[in-house]
PASEBA-1860 file (N, C-alpha, C; in nm, 3 decimals):
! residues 162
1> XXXXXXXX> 0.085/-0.116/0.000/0.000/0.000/0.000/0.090/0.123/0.000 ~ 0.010/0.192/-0.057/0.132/0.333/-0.035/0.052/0.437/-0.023 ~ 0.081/0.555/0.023/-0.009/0.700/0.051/0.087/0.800/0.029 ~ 0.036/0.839/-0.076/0.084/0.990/-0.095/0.036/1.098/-0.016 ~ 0.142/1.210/0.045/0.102/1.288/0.110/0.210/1.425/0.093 ~ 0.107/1.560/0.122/0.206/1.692/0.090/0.296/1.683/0.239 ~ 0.238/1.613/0.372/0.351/1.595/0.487/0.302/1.464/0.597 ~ 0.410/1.442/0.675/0.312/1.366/0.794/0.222/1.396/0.863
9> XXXXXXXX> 0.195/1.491/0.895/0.082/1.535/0.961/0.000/1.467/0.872 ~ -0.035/1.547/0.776/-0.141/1.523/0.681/-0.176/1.320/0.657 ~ -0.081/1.271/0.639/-0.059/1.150/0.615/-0.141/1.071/0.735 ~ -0.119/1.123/0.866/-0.148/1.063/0.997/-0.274/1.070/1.039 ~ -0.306/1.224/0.969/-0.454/1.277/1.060/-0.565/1.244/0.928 ~ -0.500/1.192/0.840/-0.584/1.157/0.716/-0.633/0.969/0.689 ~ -0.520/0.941/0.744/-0.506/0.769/0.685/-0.433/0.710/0.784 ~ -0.409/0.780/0.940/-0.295/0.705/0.980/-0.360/0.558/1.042
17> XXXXXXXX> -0.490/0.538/1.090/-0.557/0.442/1.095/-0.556/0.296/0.998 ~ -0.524/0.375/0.903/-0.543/0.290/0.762/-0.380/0.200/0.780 ~ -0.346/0.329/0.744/-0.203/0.325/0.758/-0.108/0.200/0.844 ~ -0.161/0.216/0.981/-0.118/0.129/1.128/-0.173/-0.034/1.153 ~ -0.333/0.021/1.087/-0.425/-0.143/1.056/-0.346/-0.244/0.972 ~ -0.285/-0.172/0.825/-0.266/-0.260/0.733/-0.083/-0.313/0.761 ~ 0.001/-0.192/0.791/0.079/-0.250/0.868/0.094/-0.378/0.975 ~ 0.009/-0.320/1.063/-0.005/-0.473/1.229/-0.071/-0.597/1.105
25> XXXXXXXX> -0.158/-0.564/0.958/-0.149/-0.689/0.926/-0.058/-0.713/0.840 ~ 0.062/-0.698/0.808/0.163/-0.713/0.744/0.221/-0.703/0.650 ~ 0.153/-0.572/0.609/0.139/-0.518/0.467/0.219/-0.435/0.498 ~ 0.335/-0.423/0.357/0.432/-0.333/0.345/0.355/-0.193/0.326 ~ 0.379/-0.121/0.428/0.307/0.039/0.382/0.432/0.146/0.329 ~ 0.418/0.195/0.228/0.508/0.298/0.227/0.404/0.457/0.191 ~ 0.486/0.522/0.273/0.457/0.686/0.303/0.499/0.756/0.190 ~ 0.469/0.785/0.100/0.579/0.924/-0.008/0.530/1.036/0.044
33> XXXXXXXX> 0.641/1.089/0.045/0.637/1.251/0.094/0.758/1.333/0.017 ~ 0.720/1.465/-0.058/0.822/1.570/-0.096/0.900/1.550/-0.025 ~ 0.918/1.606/0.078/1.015/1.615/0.163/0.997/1.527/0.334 ~ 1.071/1.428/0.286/1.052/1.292/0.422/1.147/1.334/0.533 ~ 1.172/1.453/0.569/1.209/1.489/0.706/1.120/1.459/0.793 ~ 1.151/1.463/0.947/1.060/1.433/1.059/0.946/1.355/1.043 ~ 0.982/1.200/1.014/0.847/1.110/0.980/0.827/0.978/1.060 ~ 0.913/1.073/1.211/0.880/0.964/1.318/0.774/0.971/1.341
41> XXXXXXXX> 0.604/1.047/1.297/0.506/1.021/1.348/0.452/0.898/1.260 ~ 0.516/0.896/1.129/0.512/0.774/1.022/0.534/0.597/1.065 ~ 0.649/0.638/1.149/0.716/0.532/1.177/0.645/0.449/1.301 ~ 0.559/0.567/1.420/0.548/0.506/1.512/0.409/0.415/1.459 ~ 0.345/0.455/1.314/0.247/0.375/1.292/0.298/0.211/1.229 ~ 0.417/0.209/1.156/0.451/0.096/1.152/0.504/0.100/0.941 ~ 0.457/0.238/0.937/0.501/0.243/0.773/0.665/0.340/0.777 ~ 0.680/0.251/0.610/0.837/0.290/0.575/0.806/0.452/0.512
49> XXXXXXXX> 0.936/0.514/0.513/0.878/0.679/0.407/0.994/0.681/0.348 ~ 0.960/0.749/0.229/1.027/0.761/0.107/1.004/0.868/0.046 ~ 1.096/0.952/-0.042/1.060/1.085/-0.148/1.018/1.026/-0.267 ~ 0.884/1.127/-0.328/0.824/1.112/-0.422/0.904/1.221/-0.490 ~ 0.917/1.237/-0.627/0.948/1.362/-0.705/0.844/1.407/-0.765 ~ 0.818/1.528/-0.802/0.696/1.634/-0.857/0.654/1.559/-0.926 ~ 0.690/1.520/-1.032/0.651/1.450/-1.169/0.595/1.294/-1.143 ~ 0.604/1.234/-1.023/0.491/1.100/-1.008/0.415/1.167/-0.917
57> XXXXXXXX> 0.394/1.274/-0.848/0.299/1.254/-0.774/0.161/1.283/-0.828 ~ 0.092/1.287/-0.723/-0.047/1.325/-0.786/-0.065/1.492/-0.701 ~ -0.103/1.538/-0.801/-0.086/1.695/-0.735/-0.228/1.718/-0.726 ~ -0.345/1.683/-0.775/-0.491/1.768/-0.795/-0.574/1.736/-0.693 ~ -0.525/1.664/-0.574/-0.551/1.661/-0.468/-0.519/1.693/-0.306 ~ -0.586/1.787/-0.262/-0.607/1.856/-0.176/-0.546/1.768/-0.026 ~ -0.558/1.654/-0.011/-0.567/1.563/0.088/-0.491/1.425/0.042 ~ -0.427/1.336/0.145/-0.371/1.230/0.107/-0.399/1.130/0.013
65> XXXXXXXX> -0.377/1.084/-0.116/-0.377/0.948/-0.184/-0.350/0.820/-0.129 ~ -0.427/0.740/-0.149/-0.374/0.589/-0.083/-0.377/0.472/-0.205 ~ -0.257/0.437/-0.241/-0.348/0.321/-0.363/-0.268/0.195/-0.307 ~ -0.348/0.110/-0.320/-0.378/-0.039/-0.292/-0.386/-0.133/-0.409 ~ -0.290/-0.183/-0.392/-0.249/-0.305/-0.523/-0.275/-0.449/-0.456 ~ -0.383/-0.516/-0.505/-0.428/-0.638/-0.499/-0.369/-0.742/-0.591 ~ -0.299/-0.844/-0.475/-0.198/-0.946/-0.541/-0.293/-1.054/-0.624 ~ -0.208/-1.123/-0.736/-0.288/-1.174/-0.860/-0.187/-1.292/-0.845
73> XXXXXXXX> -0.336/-1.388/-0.842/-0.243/-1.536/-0.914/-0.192/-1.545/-1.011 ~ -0.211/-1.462/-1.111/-0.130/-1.433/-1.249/-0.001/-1.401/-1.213 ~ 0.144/-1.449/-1.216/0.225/-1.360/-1.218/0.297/-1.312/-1.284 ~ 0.258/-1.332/-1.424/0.293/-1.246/-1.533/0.205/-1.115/-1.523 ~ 0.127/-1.128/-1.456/0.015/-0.967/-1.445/0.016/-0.905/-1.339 ~ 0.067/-0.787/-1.404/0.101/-0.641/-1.336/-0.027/-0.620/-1.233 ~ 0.004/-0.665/-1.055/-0.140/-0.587/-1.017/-0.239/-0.423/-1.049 ~ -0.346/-0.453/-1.013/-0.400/-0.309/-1.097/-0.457/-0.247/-0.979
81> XXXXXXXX> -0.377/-0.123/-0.922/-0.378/-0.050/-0.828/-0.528/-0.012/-0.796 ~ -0.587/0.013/-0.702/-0.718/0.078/-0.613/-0.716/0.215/-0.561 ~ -0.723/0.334/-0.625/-0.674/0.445/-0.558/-0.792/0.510/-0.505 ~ -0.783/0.598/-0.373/-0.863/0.644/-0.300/-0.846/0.757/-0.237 ~ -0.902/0.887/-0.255/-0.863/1.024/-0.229/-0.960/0.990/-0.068 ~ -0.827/1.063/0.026/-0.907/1.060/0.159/-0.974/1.156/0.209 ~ -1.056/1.145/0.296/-1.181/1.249/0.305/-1.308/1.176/0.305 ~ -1.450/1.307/0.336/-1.520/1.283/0.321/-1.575/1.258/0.167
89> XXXXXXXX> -1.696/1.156/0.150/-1.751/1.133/0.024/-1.881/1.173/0.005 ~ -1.990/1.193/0.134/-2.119/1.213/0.069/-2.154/1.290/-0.020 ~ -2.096/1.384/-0.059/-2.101/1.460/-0.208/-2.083/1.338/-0.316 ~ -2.019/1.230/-0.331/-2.015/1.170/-0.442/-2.085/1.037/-0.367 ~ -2.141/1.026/-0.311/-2.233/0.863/-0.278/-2.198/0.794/-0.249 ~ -2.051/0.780/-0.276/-1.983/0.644/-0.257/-1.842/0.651/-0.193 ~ -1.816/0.546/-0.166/-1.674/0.542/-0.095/-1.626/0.427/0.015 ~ -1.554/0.404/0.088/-1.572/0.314/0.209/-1.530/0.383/0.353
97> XXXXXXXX> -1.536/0.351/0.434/-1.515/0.348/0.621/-1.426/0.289/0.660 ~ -1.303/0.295/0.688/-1.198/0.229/0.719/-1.291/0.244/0.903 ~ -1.277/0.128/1.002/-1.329/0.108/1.103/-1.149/0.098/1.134 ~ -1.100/0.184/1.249/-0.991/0.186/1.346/-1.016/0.061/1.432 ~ -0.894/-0.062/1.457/-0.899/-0.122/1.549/-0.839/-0.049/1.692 ~ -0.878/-0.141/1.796/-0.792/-0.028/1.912/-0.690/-0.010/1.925 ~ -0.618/-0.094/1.834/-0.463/-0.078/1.848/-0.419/0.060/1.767 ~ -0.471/0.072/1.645/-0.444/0.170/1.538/-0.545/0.318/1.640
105> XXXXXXXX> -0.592/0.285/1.719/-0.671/0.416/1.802/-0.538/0.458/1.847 ~ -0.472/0.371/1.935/-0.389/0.388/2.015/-0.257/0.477/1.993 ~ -0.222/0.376/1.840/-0.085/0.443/1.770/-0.127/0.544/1.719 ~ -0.218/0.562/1.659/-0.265/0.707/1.607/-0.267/0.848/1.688 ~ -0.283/0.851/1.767/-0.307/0.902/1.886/-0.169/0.967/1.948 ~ -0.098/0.842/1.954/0.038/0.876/1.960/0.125/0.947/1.800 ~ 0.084/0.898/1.725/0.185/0.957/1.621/0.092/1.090/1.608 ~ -0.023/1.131/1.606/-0.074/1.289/1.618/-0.013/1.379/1.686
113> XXXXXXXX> 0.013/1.317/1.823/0.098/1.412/1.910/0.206/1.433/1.878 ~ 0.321/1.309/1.806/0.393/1.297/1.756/0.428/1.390/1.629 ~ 0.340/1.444/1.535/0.366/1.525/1.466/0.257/1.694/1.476 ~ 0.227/1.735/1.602/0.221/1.808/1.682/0.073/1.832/1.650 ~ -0.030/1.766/1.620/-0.187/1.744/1.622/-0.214/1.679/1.791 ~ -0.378/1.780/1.754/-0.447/1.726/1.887/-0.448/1.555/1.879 ~ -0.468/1.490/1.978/-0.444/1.345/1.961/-0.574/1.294/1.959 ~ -0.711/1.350/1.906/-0.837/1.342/1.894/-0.856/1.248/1.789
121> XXXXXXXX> -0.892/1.090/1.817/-0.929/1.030/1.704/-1.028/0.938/1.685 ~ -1.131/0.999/1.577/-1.255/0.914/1.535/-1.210/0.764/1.518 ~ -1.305/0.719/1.519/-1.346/0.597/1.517/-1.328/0.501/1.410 ~ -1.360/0.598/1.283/-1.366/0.528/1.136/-1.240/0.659/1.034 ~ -1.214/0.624/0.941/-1.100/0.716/0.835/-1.216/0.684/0.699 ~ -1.236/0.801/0.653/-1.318/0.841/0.555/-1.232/0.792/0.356 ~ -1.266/0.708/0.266/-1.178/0.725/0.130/-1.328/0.761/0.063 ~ -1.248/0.790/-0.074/-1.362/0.796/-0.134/-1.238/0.747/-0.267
129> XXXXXXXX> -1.288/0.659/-0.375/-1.225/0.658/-0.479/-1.192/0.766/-0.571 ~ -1.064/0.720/-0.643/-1.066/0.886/-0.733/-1.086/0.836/-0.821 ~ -1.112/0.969/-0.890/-1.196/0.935/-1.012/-1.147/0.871/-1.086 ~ -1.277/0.784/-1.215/-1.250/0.639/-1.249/-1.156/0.714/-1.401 ~ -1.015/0.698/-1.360/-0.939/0.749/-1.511/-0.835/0.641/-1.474 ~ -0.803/0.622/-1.604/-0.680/0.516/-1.630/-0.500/0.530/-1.532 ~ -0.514/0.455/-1.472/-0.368/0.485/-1.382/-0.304/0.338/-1.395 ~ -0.169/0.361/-1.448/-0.062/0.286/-1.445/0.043/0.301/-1.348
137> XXXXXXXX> 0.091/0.170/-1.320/0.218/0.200/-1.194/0.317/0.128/-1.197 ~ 0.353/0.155/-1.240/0.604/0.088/-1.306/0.639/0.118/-1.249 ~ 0.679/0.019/-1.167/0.784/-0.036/-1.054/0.728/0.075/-0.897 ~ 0.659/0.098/-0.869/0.612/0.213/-0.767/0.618/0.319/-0.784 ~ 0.554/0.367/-0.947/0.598/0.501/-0.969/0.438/0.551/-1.019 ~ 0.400/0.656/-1.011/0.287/0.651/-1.118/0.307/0.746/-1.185 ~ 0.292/0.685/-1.352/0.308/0.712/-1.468/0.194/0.842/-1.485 ~ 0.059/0.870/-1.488/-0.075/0.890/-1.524/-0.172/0.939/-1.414
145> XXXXXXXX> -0.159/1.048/-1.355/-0.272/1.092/-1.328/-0.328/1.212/-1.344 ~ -0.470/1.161/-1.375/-0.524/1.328/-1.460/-0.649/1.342/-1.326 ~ -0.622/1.448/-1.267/-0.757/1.475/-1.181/-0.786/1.414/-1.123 ~ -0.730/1.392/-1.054/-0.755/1.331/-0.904/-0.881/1.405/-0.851 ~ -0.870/1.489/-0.825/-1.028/1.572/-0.777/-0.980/1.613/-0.632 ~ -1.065/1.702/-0.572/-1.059/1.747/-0.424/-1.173/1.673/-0.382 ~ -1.145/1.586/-0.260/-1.260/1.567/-0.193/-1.338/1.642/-0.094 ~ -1.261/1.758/-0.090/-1.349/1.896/0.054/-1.311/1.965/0.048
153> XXXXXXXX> -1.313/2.057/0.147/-1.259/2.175/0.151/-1.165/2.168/0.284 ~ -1.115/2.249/0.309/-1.006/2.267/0.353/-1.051/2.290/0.526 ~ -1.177/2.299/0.536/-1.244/2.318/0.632/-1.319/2.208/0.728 ~ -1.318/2.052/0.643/-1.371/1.934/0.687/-1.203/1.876/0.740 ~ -1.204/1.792/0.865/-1.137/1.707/0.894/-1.177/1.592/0.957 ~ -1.093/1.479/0.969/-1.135/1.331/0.972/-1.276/1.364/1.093 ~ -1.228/1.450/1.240/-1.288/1.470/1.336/-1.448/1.496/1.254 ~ -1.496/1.585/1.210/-1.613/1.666/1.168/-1.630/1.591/1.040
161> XX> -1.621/1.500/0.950/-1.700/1.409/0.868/-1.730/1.279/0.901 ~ -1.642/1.228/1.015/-1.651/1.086/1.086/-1.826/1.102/1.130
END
């Protein structure tokens, strides 16, 4: 799994639930961040961080990316990534509820404080898919994205759409 993000904060108070769950189940998580200074609030969730450069990221979104590559008994076939702009969705109908176990309450909580957020954390982490356009991904890079979309405004956080 991987999550794009403009910092840790953002990364933590957006997906760090997501983030800590899929880790404790043993899923390689990696963090991209511009600039991967100070990403011990990253670490205390259990994901690796790494620099993205301008040109793979996805810029037309306001809030963290998460895409999720589902392994294929094919292994000549390239898995085909799941991407999900985080945030609220009821403007677009659809989306899923990541449900926090207590453990990921716990670490979350701690890595908020950790990257200097109130340590206030809902219950559930909000995705909503991005929009349905063609995305390719060579070797952990992405090639293709057109419009990602904003899922809110700048004024909703996990706290107040949960």
């Amino acid at each position: 799994m991987q999550v794009w993000a403009a910092d840790p904060a953002d990364a933590v108070l957006w997906a760090g639930g997501l983030i800590c769950d899929h880790a404790l189940d043993g899923w390689d998580v990696m963090v991209l961040l511009p600039n991967p200074s100070n990403s011990s609030a990253l670490q205390i969730l259990g994901a690796k961080v790494d620099v993205h450069d301008s040109h793979s990221a996805p810029t037309d979104s306001a809030h963290p990316v998460v895409t999720i590559s589902a392994a294929s008994d094919d292994p000549d076939r390239e898995p085909q990534p799941t991407c999900y702009v985080c945030g609220p969705f009821e403007e677009y109908g659809y989306g899923f509820r990541h449900r926090l176990s207590a453990g990921a309450r716990a670490f979350k909580a701690h890595a908020l404080r950790a990257a200097g957020l109130s340590a206030d954390v809902a219950g559930t982490e909000l995705f909503r898919p991005a929009m349905p356009i063609p995305l390719s991904i060579v070797r952990g890079r992405i090639d293709r994205w057109q419009n990602a979309g904003q899922c809110n405004d700048a004024s909703n956080t996990p706290e107040t759409c949960c």
